[in-house]
Biopython code that builds the backbone (N, CA, C, O; Angstrom):
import numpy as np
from Bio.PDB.StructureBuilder import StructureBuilder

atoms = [
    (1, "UNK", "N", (12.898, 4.247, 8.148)),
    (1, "UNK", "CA", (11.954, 3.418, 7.431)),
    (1, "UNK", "C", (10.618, 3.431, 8.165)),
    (1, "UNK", "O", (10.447, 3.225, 9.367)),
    (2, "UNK", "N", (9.672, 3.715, 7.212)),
    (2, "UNK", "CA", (8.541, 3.687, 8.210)),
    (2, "UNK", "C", (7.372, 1.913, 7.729)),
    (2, "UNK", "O", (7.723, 1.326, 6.705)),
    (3, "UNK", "N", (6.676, 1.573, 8.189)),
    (3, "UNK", "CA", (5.699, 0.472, 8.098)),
    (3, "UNK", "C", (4.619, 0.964, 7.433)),
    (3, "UNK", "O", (4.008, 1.940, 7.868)),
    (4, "UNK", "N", (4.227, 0.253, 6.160)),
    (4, "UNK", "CA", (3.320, 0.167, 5.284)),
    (4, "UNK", "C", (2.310, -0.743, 5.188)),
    (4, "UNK", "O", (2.833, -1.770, 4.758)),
    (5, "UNK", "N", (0.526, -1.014, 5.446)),
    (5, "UNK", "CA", (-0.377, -1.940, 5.046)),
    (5, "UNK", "C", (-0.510, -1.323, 3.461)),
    (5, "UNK", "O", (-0.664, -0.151, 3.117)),
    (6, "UNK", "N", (-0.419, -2.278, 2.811)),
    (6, "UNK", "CA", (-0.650, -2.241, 1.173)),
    (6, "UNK", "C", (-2.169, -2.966, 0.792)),
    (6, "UNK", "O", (-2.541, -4.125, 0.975)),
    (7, "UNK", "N", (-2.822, -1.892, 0.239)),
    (7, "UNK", "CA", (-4.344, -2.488, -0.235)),
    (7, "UNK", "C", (-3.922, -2.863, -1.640)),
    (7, "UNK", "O", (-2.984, -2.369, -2.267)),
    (8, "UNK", "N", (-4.726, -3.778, -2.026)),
    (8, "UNK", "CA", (-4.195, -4.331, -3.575)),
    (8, "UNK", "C", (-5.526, -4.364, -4.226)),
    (8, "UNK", "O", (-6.023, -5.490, -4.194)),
    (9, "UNK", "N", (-6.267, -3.437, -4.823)),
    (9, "UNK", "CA", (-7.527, -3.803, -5.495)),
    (9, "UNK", "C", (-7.527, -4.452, -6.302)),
    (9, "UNK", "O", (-8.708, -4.526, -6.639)),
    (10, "UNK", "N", (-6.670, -5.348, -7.235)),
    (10, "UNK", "CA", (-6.360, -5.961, -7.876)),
    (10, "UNK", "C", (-6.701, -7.300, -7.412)),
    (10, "UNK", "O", (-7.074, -8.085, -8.283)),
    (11, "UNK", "N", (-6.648, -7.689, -6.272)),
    (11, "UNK", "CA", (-6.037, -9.199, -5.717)),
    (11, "UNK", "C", (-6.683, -9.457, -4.114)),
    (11, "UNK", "O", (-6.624, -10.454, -3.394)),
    (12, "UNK", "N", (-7.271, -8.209, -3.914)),
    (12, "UNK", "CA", (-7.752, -8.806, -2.674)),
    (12, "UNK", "C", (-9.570, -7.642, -2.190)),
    (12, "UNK", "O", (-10.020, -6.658, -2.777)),
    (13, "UNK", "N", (-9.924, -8.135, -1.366)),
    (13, "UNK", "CA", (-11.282, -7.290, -0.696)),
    (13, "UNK", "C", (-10.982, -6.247, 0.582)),
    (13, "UNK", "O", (-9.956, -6.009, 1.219)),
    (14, "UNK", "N", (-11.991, -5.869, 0.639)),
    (14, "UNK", "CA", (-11.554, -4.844, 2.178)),
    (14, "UNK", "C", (-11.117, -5.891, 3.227)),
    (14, "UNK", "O", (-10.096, -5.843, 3.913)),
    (15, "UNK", "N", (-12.280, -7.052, 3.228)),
    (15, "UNK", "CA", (-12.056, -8.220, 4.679)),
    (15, "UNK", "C", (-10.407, -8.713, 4.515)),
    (15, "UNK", "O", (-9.819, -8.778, 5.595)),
    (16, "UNK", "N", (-9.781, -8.985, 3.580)),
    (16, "UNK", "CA", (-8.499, -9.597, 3.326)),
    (16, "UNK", "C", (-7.484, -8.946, 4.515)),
    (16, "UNK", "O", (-7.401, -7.799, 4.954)),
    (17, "UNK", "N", (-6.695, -10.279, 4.865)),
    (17, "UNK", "CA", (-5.187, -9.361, 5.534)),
    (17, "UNK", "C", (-4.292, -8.673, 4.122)),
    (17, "UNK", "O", (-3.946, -9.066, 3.008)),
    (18, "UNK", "N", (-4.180, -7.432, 4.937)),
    (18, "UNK", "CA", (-3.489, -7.072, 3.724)),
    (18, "UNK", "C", (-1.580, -6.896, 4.093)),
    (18, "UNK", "O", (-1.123, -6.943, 5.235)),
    (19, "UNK", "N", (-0.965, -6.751, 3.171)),
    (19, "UNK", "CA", (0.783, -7.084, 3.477)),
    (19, "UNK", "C", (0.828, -5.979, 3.964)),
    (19, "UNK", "O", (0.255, -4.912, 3.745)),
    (20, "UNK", "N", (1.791, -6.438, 4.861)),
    (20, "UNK", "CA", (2.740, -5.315, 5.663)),
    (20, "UNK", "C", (4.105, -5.200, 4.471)),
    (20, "UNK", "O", (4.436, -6.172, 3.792)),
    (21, "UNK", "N", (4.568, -4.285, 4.409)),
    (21, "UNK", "CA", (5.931, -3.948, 4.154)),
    (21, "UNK", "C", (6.674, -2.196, 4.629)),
    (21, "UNK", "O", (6.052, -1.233, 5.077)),
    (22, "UNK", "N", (8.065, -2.295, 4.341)),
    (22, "UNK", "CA", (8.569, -1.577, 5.147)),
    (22, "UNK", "C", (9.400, -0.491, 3.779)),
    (22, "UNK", "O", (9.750, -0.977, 2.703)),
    (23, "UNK", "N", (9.518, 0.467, 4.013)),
    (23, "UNK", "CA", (10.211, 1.164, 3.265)),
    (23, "UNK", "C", (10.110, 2.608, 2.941)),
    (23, "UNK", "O", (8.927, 2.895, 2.759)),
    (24, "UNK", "N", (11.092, 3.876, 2.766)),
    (24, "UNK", "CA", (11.302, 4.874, 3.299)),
    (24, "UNK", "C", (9.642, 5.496, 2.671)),
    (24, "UNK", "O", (9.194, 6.382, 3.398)),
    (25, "UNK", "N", (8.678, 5.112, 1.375)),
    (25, "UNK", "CA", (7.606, 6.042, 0.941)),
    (25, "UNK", "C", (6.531, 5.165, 0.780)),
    (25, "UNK", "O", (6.774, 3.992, 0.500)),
    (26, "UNK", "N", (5.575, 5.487, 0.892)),
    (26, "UNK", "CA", (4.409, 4.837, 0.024)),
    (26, "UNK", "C", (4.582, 3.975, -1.532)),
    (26, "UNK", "O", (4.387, 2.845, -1.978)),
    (27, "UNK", "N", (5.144, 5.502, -2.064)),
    (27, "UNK", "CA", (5.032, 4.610, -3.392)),
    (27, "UNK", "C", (5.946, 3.407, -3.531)),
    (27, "UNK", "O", (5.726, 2.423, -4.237)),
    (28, "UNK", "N", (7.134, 3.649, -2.662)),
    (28, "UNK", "CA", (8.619, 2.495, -2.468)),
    (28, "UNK", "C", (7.490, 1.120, -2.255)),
    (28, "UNK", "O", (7.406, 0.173, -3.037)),
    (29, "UNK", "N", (6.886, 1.258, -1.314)),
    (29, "UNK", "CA", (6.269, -0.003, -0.226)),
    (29, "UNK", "C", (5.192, -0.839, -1.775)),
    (29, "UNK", "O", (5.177, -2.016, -2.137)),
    (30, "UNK", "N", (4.467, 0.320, -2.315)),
    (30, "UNK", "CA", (3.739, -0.887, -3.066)),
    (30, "UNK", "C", (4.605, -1.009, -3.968)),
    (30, "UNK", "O", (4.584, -2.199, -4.281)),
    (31, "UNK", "N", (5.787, -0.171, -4.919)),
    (31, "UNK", "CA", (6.551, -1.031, -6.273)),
    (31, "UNK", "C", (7.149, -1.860, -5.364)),
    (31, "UNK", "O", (6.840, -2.907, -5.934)),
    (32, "UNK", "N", (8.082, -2.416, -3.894)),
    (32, "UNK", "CA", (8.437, -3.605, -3.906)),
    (32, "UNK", "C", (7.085, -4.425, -3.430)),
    (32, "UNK", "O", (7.562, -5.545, -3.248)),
    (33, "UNK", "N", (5.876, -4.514, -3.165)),
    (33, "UNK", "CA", (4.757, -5.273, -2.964)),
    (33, "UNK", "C", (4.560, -6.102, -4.484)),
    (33, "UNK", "O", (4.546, -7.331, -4.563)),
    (34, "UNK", "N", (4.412, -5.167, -5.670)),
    (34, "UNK", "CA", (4.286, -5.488, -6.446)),
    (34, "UNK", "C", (5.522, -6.532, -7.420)),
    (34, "UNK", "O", (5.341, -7.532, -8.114)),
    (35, "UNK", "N", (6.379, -6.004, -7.185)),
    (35, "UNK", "CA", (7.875, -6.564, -7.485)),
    (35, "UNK", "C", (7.669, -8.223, -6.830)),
    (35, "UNK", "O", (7.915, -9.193, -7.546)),
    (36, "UNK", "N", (7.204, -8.377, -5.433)),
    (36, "UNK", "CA", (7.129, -9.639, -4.691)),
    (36, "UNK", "C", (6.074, -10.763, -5.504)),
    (36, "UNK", "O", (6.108, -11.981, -5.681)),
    (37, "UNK", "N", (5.306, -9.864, -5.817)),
    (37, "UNK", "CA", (3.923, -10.143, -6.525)),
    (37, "UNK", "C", (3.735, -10.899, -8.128)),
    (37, "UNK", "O", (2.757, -11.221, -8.802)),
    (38, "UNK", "N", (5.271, -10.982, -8.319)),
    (38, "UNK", "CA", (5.267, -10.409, -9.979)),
    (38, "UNK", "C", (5.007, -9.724, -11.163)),
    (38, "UNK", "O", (5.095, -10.228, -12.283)),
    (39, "UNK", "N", (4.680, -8.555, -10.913)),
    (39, "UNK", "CA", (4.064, -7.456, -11.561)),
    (39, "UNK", "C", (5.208, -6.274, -11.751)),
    (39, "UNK", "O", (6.146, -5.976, -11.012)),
    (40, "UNK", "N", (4.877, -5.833, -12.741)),
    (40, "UNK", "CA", (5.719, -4.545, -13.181)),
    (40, "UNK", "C", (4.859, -3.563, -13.542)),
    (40, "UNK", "O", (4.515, -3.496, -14.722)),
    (41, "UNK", "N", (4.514, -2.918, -12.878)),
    (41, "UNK", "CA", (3.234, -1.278, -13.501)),
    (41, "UNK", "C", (4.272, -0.684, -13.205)),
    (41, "UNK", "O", (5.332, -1.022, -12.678)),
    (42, "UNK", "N", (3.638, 0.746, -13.812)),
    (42, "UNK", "CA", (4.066, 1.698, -13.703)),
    (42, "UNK", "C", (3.125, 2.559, -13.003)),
    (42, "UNK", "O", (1.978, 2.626, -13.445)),
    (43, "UNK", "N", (3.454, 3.227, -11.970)),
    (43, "UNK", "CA", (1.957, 3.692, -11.174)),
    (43, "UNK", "C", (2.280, 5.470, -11.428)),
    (43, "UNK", "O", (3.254, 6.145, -11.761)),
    (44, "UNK", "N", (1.092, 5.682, -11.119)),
    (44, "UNK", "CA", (0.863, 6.794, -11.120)),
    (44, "UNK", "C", (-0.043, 7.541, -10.145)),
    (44, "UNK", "O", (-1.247, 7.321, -10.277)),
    (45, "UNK", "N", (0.478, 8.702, -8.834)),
    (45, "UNK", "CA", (-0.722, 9.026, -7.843)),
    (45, "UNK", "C", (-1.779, 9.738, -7.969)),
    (45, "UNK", "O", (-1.614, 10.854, -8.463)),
    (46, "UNK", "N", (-3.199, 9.320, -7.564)),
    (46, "UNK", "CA", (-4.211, 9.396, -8.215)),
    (46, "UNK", "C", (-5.543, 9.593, -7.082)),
    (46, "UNK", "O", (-5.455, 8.905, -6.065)),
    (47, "UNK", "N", (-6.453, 10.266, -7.183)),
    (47, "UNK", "CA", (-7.548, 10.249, -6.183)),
    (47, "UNK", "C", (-8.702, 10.121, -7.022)),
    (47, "UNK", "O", (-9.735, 10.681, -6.656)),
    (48, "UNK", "N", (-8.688, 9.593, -7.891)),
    (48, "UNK", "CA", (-10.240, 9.234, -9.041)),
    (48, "UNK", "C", (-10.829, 7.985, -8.700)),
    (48, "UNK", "O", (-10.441, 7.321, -7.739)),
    (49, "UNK", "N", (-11.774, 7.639, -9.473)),
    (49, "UNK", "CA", (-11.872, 5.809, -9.167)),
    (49, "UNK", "C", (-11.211, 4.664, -9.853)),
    (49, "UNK", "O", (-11.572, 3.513, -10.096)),
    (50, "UNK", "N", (-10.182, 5.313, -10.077)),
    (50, "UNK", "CA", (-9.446, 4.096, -10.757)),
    (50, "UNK", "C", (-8.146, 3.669, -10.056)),
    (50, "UNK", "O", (-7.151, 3.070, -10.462)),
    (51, "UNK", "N", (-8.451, 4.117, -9.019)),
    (51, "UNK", "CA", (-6.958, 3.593, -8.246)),
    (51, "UNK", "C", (-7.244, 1.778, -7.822)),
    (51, "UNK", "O", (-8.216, 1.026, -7.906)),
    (52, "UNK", "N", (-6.107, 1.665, -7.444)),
    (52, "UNK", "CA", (-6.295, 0.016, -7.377)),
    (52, "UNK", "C", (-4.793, -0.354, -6.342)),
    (52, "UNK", "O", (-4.473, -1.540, -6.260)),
    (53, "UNK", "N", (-4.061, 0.557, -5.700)),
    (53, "UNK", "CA", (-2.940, 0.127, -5.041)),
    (53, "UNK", "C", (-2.943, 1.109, -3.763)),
    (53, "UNK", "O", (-2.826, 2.265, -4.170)),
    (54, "UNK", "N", (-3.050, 1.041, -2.145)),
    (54, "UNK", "CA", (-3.127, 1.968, -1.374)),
    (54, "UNK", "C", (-1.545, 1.507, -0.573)),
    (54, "UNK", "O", (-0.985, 0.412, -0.531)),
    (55, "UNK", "N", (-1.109, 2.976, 0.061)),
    (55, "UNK", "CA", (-0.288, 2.405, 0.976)),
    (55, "UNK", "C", (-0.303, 3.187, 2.594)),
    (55, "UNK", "O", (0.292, 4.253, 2.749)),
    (56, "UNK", "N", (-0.778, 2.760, 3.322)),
    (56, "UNK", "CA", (-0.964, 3.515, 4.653)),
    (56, "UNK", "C", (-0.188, 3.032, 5.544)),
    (56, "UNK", "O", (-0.008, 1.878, 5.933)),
    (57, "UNK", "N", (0.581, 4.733, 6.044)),
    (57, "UNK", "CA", (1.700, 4.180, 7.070)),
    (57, "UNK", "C", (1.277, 3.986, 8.304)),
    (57, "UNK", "O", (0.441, 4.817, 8.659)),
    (58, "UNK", "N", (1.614, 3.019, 9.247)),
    (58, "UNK", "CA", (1.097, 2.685, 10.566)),
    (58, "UNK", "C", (2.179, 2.647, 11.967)),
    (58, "UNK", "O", (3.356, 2.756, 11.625)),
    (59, "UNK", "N", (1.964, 2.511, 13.460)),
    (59, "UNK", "CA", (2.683, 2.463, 13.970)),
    (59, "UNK", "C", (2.151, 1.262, 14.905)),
    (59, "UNK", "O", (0.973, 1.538, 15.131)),
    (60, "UNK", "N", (2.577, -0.279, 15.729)),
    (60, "UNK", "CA", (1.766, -0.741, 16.159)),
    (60, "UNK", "C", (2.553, -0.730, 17.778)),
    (60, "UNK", "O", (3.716, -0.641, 18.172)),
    (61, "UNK", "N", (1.350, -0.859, 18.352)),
    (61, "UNK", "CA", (1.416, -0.413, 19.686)),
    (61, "UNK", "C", (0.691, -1.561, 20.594)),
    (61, "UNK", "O", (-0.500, -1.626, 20.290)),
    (62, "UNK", "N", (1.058, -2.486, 21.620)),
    (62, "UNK", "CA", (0.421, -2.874, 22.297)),
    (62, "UNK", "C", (-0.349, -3.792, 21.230)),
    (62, "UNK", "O", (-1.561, -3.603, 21.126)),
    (63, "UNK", "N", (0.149, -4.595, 20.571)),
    (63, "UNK", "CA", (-0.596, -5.777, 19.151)),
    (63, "UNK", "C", (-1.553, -4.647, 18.160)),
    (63, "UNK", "O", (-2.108, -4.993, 17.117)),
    (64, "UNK", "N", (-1.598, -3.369, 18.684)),
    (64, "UNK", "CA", (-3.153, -2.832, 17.659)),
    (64, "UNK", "C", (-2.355, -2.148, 16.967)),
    (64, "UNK", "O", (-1.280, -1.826, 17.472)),
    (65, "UNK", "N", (-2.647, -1.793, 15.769)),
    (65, "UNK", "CA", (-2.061, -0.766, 14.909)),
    (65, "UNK", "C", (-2.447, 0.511, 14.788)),
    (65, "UNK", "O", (-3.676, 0.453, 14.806)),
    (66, "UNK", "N", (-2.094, 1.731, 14.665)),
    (66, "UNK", "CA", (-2.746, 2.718, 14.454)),
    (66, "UNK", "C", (-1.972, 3.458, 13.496)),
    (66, "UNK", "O", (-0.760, 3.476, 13.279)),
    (67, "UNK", "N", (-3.273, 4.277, 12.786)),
    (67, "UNK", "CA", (-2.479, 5.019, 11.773)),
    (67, "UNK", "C", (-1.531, 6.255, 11.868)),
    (67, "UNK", "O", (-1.858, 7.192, 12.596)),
    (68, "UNK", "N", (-0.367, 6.290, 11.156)),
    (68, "UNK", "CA", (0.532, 6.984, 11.322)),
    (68, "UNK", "C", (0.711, 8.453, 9.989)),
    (68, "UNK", "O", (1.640, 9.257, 9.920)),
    (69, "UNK", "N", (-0.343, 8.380, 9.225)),
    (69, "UNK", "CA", (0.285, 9.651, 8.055)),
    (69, "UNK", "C", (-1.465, 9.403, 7.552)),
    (69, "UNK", "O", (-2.536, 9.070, 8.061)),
    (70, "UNK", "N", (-0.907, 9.809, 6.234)),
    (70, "UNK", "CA", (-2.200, 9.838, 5.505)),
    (70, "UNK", "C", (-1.544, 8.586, 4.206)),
    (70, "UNK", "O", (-0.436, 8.305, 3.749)),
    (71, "UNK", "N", (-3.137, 8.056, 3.978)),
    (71, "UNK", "CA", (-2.711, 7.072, 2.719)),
    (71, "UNK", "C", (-2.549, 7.652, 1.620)),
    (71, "UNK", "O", (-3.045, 8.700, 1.206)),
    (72, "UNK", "N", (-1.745, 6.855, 1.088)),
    (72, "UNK", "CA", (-1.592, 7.338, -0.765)),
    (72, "UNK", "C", (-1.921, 6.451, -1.425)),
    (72, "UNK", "O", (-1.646, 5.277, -1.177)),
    (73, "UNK", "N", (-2.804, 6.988, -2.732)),
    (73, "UNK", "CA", (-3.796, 5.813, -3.698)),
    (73, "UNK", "C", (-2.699, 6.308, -5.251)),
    (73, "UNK", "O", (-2.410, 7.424, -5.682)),
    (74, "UNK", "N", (-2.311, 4.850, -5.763)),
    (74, "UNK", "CA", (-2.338, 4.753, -7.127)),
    (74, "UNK", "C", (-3.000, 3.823, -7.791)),
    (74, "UNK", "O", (-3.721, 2.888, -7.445)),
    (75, "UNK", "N", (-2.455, 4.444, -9.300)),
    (75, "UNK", "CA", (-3.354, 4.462, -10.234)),
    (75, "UNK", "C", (-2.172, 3.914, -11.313)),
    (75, "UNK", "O", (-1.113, 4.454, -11.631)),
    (76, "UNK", "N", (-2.873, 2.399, -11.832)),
    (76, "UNK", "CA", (-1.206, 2.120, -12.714)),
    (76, "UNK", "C", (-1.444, 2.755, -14.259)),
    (76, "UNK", "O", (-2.570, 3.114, -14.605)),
    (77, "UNK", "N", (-0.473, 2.841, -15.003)),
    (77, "UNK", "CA", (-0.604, 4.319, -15.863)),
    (77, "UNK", "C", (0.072, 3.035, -17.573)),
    (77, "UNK", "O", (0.219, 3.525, -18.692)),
]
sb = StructureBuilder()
sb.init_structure("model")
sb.init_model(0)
sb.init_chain("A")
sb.init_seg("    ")
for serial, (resi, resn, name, xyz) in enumerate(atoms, 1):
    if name == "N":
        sb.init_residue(resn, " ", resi, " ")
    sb.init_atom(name, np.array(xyz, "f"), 0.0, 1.0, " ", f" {name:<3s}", serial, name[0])
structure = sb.get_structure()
């Protein structure tokens, strides 16, 4: 399982804490974010400007976090 920060363009700004969650993919980490959330999309992965859900895997070290992969942006469909 790897550690996920979930951006929510929907619901929050860049300054916002954004949720941690845990789970084997990106896309896993935001459908249960969203699931917590009450929401049901259907997403779809996307690099245009209409994405609105990020999930970047991290590793934290010594309280700081650092990034661990590359992020993935969807796009709910």
């Amino acid at each position: 399982m790897k550690t996920y920060q979930i951006y929510d363009g929907e619901n929050s700004s860049l300054l916002d804490d954004h949720p941690i969650i845990e789970a084997e993919t990106g896309k896993e980490a935001i459908e249960e974010y969203l699931k917590k959330t009450n929401r049901n999309y259907k997403l779809k992965m996307s690099a245009g400007n209409d994405v609105l859900f990020s999930a970047t895997p991290f590793v934290e070290k010594g309280g700081m976090r650092y990034k661990n992969g590359n992020s993935v942006w969807y796009k709910k469909v």
